[in-house]
PDB file of N, CA, C and O in Angstrom:
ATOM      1  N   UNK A   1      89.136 -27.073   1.585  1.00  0.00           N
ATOM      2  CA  UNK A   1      89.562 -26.080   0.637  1.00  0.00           C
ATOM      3  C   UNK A   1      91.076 -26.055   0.620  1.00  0.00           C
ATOM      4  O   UNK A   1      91.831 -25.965   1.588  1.00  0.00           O
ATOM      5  N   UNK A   2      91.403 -26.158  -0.777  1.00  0.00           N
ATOM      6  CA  UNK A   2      93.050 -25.732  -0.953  1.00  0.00           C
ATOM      7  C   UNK A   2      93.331 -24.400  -1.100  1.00  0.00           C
ATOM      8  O   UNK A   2      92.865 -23.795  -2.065  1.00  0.00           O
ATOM      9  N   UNK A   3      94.119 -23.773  -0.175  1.00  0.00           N
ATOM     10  CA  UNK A   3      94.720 -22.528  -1.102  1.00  0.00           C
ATOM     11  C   UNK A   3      95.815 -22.523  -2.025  1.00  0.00           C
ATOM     12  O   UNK A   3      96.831 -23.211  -1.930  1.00  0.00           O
ATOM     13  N   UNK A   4      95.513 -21.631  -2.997  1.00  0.00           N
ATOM     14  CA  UNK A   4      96.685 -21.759  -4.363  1.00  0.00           C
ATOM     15  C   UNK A   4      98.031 -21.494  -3.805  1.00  0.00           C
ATOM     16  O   UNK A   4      99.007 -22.169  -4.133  1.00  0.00           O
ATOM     17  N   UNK A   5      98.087 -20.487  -2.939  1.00  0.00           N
ATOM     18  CA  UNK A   5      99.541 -20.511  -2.027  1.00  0.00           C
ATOM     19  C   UNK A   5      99.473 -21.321  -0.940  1.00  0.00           C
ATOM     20  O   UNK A   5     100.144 -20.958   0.026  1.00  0.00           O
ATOM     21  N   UNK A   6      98.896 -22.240  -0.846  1.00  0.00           N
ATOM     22  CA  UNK A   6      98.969 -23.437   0.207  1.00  0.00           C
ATOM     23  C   UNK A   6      99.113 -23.452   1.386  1.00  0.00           C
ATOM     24  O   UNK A   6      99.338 -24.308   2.242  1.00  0.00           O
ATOM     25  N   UNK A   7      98.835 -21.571   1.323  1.00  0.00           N
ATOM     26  CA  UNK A   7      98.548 -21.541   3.240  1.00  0.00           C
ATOM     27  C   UNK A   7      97.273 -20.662   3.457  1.00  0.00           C
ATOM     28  O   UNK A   7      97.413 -19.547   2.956  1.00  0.00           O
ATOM     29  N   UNK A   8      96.517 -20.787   3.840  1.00  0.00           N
ATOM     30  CA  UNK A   8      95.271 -19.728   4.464  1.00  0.00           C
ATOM     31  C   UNK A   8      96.053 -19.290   5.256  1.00  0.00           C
ATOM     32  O   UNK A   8      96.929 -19.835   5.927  1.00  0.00           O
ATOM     33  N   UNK A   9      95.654 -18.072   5.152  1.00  0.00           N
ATOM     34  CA  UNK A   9      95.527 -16.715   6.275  1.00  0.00           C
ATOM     35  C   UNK A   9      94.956 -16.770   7.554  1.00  0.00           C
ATOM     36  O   UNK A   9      93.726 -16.782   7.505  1.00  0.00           O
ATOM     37  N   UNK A  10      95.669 -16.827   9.240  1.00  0.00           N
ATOM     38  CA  UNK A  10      94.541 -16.804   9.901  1.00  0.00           C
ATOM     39  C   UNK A  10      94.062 -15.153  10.579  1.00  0.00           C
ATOM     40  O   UNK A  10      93.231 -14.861  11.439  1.00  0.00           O
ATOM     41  N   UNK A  11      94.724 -14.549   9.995  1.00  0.00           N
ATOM     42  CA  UNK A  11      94.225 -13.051  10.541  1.00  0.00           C
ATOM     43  C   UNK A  11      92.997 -13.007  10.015  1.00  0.00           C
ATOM     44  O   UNK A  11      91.997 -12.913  10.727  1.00  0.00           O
ATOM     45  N   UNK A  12      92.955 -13.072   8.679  1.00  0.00           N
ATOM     46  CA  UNK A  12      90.855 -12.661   8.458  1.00  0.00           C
ATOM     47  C   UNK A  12      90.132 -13.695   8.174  1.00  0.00           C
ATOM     48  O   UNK A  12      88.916 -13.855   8.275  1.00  0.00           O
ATOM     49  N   UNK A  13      90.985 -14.418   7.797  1.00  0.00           N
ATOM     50  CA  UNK A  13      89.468 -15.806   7.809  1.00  0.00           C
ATOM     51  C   UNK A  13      89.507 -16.737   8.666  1.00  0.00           C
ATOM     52  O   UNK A  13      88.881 -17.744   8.334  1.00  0.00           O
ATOM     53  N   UNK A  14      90.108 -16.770   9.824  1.00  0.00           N
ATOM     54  CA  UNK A  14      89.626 -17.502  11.017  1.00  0.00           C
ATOM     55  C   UNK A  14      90.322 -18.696  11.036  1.00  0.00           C
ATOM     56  O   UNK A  14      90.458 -19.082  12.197  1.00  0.00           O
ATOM     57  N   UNK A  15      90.895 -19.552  10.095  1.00  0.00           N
ATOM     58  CA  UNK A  15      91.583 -20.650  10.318  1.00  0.00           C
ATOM     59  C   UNK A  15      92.860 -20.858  10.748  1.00  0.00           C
ATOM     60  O   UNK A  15      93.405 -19.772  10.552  1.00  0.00           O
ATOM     61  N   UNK A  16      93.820 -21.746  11.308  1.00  0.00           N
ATOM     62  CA  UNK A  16      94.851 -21.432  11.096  1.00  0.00           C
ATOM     63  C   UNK A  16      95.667 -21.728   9.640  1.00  0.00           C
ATOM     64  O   UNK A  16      95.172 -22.489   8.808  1.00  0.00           O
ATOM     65  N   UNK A  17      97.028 -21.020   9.404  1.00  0.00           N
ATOM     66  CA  UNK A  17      97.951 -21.245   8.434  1.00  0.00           C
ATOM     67  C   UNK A  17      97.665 -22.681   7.606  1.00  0.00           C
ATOM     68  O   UNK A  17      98.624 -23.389   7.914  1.00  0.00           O
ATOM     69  N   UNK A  18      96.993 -23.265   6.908  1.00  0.00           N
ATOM     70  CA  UNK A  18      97.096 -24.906   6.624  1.00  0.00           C
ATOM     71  C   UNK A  18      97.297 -25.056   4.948  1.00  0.00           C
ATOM     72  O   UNK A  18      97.323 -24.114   4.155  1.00  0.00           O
ATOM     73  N   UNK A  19      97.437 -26.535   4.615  1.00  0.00           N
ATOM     74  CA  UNK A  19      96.658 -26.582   3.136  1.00  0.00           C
ATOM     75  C   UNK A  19      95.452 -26.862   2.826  1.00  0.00           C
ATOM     76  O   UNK A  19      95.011 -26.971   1.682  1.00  0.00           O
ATOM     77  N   UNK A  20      94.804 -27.004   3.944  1.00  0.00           N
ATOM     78  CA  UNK A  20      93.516 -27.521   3.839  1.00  0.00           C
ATOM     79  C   UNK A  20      92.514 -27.347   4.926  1.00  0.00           C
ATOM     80  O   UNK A  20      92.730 -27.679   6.092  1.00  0.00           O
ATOM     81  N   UNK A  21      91.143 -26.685   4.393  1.00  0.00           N
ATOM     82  CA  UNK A  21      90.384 -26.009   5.966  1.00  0.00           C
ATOM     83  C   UNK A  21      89.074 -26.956   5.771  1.00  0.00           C
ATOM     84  O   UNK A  21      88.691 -27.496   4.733  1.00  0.00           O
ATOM     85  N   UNK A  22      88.424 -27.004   7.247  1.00  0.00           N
ATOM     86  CA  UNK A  22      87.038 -27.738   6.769  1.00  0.00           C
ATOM     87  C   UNK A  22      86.447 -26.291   7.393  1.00  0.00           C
ATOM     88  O   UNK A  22      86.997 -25.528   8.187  1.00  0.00           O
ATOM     89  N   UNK A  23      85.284 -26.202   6.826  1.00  0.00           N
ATOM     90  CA  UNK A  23      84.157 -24.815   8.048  1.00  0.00           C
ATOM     91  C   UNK A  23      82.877 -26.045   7.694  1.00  0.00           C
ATOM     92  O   UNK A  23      82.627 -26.857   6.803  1.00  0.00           O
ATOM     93  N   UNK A  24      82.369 -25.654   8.818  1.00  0.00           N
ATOM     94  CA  UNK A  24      81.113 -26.172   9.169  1.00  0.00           C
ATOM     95  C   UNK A  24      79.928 -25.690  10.220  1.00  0.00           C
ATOM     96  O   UNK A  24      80.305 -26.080  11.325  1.00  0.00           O
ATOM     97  N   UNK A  25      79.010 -25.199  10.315  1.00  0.00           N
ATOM     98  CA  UNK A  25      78.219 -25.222  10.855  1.00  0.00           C
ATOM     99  C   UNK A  25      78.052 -25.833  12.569  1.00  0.00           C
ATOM    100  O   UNK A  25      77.458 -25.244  13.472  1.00  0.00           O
ATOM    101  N   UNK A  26      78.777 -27.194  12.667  1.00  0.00           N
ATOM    102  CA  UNK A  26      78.039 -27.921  13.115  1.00  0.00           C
ATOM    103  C   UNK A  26      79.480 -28.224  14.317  1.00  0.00           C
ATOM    104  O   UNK A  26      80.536 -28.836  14.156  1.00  0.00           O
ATOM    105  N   UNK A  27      78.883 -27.443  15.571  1.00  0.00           N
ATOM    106  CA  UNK A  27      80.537 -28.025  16.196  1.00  0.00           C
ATOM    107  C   UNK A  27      80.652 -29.508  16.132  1.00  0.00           C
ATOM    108  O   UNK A  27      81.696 -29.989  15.691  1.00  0.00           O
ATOM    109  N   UNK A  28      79.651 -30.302  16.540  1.00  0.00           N
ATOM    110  CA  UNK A  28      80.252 -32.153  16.506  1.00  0.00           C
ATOM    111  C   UNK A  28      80.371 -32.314  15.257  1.00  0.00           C
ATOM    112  O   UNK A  28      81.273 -33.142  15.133  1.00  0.00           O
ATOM    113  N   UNK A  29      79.816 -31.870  13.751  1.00  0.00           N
ATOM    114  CA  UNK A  29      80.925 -32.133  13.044  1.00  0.00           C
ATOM    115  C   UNK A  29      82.340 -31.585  12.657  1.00  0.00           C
ATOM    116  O   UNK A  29      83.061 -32.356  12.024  1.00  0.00           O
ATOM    117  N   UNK A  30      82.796 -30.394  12.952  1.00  0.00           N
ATOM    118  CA  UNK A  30      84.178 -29.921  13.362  1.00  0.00           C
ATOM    119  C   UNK A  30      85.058 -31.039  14.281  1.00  0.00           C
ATOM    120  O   UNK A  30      86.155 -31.480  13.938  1.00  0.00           O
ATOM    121  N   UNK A  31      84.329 -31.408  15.539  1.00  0.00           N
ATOM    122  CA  UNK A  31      84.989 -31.906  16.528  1.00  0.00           C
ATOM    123  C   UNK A  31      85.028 -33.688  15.716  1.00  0.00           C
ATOM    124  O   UNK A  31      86.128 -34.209  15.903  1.00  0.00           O
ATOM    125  N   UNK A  32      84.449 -34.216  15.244  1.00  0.00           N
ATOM    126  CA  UNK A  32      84.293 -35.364  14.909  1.00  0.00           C
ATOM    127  C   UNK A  32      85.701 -35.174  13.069  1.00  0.00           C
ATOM    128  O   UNK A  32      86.626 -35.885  12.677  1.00  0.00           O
ATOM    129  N   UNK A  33      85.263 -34.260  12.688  1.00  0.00           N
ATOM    130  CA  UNK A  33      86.410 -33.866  11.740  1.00  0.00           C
ATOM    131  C   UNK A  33      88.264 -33.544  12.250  1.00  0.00           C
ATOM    132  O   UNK A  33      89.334 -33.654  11.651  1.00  0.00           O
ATOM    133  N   UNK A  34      87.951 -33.208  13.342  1.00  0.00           N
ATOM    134  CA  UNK A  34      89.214 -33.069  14.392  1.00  0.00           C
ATOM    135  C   UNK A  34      89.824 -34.360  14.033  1.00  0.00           C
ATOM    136  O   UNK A  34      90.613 -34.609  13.121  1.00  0.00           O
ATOM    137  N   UNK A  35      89.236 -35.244  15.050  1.00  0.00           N
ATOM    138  CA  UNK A  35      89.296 -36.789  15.257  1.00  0.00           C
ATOM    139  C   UNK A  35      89.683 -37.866  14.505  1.00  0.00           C
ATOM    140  O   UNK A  35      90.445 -38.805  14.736  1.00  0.00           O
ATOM    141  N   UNK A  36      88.935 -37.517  13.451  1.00  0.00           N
ATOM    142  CA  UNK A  36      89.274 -38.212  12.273  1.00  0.00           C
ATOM    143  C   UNK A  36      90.614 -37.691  11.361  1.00  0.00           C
ATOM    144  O   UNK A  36      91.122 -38.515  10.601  1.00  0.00           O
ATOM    145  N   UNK A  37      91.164 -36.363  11.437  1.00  0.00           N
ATOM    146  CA  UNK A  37      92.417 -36.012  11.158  1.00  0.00           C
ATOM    147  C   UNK A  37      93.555 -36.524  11.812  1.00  0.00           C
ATOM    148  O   UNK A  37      94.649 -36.867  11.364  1.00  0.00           O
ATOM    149  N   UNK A  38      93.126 -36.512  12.874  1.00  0.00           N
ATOM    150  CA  UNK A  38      93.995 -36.808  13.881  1.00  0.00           C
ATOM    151  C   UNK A  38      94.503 -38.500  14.360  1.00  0.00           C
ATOM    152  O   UNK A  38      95.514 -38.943  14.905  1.00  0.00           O
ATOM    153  N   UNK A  39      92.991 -39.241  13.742  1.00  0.00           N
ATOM    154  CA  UNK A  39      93.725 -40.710  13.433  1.00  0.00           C
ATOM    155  C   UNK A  39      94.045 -41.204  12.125  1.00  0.00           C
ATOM    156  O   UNK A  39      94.097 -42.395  11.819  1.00  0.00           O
ATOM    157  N   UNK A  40      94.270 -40.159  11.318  1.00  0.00           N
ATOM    158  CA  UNK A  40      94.800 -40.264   9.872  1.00  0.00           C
ATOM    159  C   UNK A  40      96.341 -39.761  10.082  1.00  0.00           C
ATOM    160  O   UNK A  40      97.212 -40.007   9.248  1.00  0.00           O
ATOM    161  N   UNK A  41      96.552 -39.129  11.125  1.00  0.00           N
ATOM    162  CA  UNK A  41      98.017 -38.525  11.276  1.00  0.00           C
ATOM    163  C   UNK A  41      98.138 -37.703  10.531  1.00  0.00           C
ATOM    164  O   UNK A  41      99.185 -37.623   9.889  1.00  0.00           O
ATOM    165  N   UNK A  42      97.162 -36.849  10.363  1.00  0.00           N
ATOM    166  CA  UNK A  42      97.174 -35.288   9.879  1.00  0.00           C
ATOM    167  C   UNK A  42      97.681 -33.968  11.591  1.00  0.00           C
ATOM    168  O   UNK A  42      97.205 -33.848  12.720  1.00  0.00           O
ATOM    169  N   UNK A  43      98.483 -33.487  11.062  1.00  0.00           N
ATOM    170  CA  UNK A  43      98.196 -32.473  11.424  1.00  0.00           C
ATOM    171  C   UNK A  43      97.973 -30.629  11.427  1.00  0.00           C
ATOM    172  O   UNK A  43      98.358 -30.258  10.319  1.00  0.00           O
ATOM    173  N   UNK A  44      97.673 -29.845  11.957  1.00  0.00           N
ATOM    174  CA  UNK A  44      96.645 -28.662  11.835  1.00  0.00           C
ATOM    175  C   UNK A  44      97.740 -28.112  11.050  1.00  0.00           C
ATOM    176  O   UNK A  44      97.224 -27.227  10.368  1.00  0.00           O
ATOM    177  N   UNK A  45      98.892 -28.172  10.812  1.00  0.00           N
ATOM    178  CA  UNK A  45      99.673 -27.590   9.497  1.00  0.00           C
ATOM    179  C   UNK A  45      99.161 -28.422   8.562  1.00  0.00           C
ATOM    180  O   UNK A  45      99.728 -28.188   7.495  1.00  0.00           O
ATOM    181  N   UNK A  46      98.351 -29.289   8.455  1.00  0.00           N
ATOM    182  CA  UNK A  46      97.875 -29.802   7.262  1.00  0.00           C
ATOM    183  C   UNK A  46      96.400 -29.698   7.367  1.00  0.00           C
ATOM    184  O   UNK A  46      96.282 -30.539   6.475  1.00  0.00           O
ATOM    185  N   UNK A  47      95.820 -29.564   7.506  1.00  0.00           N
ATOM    186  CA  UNK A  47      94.329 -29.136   8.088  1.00  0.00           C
ATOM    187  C   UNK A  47      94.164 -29.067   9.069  1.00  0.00           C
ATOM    188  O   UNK A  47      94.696 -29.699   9.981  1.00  0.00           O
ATOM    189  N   UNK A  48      92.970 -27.858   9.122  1.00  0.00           N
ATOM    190  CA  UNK A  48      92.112 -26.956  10.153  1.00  0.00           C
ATOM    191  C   UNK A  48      90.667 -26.989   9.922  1.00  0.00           C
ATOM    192  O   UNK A  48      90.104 -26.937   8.829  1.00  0.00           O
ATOM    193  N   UNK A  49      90.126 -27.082  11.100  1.00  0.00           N
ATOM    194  CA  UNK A  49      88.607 -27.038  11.503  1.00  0.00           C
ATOM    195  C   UNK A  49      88.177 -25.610  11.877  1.00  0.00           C
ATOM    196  O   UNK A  49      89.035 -25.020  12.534  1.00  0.00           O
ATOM    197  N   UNK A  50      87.476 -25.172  11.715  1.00  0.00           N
ATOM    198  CA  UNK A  50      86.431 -23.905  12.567  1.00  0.00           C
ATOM    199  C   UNK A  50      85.346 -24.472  12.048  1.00  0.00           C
ATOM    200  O   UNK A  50      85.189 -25.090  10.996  1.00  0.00           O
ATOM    201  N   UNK A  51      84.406 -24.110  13.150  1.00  0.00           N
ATOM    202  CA  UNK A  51      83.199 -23.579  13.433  1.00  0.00           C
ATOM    203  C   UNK A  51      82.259 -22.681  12.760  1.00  0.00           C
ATOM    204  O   UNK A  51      81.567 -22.120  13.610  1.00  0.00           O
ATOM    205  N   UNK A  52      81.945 -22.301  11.492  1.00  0.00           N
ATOM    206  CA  UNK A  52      81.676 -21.225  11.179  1.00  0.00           C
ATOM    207  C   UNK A  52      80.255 -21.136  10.094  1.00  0.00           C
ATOM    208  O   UNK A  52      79.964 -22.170   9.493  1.00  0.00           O
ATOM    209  N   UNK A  53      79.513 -20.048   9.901  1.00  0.00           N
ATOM    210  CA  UNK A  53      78.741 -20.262   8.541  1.00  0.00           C
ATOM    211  C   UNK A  53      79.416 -20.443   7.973  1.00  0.00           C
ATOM    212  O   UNK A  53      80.598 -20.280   8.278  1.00  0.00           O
ATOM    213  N   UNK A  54      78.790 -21.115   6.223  1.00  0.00           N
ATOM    214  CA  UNK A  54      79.850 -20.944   5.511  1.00  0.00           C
ATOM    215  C   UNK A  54      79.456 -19.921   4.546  1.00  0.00           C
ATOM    216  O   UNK A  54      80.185 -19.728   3.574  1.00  0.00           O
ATOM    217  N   UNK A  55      78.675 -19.427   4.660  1.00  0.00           N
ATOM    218  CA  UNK A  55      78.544 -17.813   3.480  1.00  0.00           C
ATOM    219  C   UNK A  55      79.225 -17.072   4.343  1.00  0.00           C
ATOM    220  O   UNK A  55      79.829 -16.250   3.654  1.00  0.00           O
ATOM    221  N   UNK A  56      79.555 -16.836   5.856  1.00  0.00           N
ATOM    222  CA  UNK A  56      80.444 -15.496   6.492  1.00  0.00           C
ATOM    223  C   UNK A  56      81.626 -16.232   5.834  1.00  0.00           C
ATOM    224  O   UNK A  56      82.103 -15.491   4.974  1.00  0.00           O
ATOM    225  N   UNK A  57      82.207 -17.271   5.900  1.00  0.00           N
ATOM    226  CA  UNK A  57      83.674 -17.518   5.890  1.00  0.00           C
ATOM    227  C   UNK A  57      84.333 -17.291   4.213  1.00  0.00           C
ATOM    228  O   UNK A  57      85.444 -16.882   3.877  1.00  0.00           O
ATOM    229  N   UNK A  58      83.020 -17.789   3.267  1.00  0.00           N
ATOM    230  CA  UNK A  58      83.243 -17.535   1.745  1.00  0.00           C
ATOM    231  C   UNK A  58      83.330 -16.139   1.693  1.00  0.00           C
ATOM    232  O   UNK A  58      84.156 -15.640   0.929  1.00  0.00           O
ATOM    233  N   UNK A  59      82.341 -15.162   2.640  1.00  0.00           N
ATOM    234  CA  UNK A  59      82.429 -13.991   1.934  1.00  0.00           C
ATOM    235  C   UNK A  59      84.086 -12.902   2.832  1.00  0.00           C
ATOM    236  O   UNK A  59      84.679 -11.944   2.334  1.00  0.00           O
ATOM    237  N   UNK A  60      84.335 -13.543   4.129  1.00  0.00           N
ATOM    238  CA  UNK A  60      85.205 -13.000   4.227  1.00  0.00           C
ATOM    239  C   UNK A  60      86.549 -13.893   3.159  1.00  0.00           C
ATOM    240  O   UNK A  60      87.650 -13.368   3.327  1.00  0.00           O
ATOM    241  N   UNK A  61      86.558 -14.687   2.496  1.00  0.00           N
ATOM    242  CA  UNK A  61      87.647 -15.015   1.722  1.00  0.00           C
ATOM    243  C   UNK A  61      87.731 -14.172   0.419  1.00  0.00           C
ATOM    244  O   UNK A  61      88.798 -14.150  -0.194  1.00  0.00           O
ATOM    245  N   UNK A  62      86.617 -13.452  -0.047  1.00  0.00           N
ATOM    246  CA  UNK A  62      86.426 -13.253  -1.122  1.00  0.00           C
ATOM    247  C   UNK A  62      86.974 -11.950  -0.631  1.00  0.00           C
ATOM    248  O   UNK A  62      87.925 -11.521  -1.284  1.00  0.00           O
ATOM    249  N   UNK A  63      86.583 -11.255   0.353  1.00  0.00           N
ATOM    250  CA  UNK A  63      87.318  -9.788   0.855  1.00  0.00           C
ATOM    251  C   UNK A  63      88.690 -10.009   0.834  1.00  0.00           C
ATOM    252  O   UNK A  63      89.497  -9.239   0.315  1.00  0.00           O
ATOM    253  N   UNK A  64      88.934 -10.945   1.335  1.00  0.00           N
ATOM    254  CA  UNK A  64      90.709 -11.432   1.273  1.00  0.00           C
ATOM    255  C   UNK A  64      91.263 -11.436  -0.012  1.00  0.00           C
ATOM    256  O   UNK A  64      92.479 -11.251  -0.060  1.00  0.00           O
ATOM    257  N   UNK A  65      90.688 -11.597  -1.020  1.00  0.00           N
ATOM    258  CA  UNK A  65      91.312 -12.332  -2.105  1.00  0.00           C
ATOM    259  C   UNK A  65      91.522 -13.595  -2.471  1.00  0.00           C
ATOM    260  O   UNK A  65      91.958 -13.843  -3.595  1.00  0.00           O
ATOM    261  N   UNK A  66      91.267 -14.484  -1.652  1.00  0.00           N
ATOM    262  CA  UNK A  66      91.818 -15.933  -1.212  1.00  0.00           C
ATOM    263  C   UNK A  66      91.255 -16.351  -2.681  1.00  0.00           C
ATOM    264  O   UNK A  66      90.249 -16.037  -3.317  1.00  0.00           O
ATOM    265  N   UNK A  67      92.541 -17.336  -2.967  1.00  0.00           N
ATOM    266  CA  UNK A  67      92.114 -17.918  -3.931  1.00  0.00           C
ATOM    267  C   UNK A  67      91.860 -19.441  -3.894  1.00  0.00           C
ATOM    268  O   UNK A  67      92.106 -19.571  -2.695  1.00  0.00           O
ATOM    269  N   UNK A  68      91.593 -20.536  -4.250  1.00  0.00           N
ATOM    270  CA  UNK A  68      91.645 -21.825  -4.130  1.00  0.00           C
ATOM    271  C   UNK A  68      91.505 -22.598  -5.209  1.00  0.00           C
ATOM    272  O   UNK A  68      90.910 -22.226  -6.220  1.00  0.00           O
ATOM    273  N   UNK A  69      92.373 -24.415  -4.980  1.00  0.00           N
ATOM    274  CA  UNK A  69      92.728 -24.423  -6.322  1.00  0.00           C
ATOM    275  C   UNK A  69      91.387 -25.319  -6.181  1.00  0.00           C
ATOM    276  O   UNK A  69      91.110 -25.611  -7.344  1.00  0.00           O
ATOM    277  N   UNK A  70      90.320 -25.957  -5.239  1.00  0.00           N
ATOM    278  CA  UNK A  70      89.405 -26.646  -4.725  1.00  0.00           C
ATOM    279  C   UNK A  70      88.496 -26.291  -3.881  1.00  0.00           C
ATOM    280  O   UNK A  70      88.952 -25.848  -2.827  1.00  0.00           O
ATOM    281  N   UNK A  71      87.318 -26.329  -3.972  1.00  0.00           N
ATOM    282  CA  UNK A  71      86.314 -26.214  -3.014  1.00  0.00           C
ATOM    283  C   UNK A  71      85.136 -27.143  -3.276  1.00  0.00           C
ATOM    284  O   UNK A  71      84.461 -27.310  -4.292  1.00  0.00           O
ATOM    285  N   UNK A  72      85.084 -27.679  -2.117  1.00  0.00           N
ATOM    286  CA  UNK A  72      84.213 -29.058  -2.388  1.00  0.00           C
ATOM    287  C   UNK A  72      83.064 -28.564  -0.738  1.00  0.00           C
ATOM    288  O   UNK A  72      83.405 -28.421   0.436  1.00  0.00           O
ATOM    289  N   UNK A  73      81.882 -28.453  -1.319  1.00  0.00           N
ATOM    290  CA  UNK A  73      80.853 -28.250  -0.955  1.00  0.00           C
ATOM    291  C   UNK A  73      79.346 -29.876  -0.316  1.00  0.00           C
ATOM    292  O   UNK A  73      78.892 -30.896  -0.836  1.00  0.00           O
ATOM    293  N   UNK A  74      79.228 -29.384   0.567  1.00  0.00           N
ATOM    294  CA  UNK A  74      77.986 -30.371   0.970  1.00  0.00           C
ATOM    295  C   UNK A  74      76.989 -29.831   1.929  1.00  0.00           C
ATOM    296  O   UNK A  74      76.699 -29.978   3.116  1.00  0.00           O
ATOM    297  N   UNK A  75      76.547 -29.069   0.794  1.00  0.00           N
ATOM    298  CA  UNK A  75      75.318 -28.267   1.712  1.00  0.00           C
ATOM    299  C   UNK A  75      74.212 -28.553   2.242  1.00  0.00           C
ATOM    300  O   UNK A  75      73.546 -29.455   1.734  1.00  0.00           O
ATOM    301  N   UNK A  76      73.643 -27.731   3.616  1.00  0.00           N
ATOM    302  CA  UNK A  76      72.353 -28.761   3.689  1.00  0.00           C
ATOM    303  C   UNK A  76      71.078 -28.428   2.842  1.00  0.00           C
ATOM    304  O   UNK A  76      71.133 -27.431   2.122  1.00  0.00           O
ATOM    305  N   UNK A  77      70.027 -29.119   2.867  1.00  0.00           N
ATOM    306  CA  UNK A  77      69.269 -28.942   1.973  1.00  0.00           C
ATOM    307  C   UNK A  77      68.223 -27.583   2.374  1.00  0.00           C
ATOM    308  O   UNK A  77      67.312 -27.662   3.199  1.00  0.00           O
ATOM    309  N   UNK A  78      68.515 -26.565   1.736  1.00  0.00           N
ATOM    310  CA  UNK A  78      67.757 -25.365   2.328  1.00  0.00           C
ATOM    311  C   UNK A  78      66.528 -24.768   1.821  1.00  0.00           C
ATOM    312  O   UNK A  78      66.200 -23.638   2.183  1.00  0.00           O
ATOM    313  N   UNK A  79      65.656 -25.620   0.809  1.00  0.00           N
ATOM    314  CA  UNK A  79      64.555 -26.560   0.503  1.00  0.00           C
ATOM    315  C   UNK A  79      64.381 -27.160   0.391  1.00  0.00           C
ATOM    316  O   UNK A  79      64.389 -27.591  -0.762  1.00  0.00           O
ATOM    317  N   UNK A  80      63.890 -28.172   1.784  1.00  0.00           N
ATOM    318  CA  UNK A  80      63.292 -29.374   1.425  1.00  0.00           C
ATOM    319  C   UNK A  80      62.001 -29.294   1.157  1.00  0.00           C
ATOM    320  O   UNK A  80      61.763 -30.478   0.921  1.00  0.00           O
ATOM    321  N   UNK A  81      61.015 -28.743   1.028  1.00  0.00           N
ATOM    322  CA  UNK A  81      59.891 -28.676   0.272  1.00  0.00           C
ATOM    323  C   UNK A  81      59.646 -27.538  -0.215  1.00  0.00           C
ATOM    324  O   UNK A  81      60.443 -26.620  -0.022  1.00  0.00           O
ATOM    325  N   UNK A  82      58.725 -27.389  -0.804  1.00  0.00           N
ATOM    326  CA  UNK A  82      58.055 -25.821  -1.623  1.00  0.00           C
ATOM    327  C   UNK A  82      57.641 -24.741  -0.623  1.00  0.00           C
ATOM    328  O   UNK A  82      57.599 -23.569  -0.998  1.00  0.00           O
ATOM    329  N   UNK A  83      57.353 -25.058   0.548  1.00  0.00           N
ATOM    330  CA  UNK A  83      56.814 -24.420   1.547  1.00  0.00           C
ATOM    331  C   UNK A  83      58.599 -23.222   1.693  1.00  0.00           C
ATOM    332  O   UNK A  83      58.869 -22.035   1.509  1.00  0.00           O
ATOM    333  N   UNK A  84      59.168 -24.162   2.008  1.00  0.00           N
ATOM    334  CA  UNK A  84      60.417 -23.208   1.835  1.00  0.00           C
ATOM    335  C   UNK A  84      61.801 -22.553   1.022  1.00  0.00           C
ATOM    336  O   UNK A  84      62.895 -22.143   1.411  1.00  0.00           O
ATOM    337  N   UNK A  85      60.882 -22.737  -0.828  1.00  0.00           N
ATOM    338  CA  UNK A  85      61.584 -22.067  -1.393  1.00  0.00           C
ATOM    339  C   UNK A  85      61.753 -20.736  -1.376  1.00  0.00           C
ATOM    340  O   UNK A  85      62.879 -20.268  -1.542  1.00  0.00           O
ATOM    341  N   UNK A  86      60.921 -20.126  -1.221  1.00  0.00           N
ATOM    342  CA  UNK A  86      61.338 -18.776  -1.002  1.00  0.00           C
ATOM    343  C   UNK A  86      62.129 -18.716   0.054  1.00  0.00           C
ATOM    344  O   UNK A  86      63.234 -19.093  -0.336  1.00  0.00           O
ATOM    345  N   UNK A  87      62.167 -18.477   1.063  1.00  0.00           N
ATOM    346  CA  UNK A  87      63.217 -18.122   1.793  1.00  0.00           C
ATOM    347  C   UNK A  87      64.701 -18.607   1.871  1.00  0.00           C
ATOM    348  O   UNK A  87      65.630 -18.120   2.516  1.00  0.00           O
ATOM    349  N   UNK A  88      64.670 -20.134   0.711  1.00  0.00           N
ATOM    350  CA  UNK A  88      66.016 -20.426   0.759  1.00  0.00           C
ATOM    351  C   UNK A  88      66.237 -19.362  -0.444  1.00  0.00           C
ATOM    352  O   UNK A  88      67.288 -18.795  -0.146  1.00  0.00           O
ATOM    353  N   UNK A  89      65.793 -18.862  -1.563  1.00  0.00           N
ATOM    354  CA  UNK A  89      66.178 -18.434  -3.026  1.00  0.00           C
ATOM    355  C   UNK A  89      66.517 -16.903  -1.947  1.00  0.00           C
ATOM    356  O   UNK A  89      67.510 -16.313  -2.374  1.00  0.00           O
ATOM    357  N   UNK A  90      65.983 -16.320  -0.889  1.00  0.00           N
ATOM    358  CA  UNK A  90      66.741 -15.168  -0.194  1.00  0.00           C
ATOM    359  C   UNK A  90      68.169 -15.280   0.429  1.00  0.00           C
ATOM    360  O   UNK A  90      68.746 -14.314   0.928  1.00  0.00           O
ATOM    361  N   UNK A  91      68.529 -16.146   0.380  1.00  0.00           N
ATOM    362  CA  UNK A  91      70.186 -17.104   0.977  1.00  0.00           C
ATOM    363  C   UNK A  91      70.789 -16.434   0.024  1.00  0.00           C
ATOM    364  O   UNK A  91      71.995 -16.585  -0.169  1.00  0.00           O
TER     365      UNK A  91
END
């Protein structure tokens, strides 16, 4: 995610200051997202990792105001069959 002022906030949404945040679910993919920043010669003033849902982290951005000029999504599949549409359409 980009922010339009090109820094996230880390007082309420958990990241640090960057232009660019990943959230994920999944610590080895955070930690494997680390890694791979880090042999691109990025650093955490240029992207940040957390750990996080990503409906808590969208909905605390939306309390923030946060705006972004990008958000690029890869969700997991929260029906994979009919057996569990309903409970994903409660998400």
């Amino acid at each position: 995610m980009t922010s339009t002022d090109r820094r996230l906030r880390q007082d309420r949404i958990g990241t640090p200051p960057c232009d660019a945040a990943g959230v994920d679910s999944s610590v080895p993919a955070i930690e494997l997202a680390r890694r791979n920043a880090a042999l691109n010669g990025l650093s955490e003033d240029a992207c940040a990792f957390q750990q996080q849902d990503i409906m808590k982290f969208m909905q605390a951005a939306a309390a923030e105001g946060a705006t972004y000029n990008l958000i690029i999504l890869d969700p997991p599949k929260l029906a994979p069959n009919r057996k569990s549409l309903q409970r994903a359409a409660r998400r």
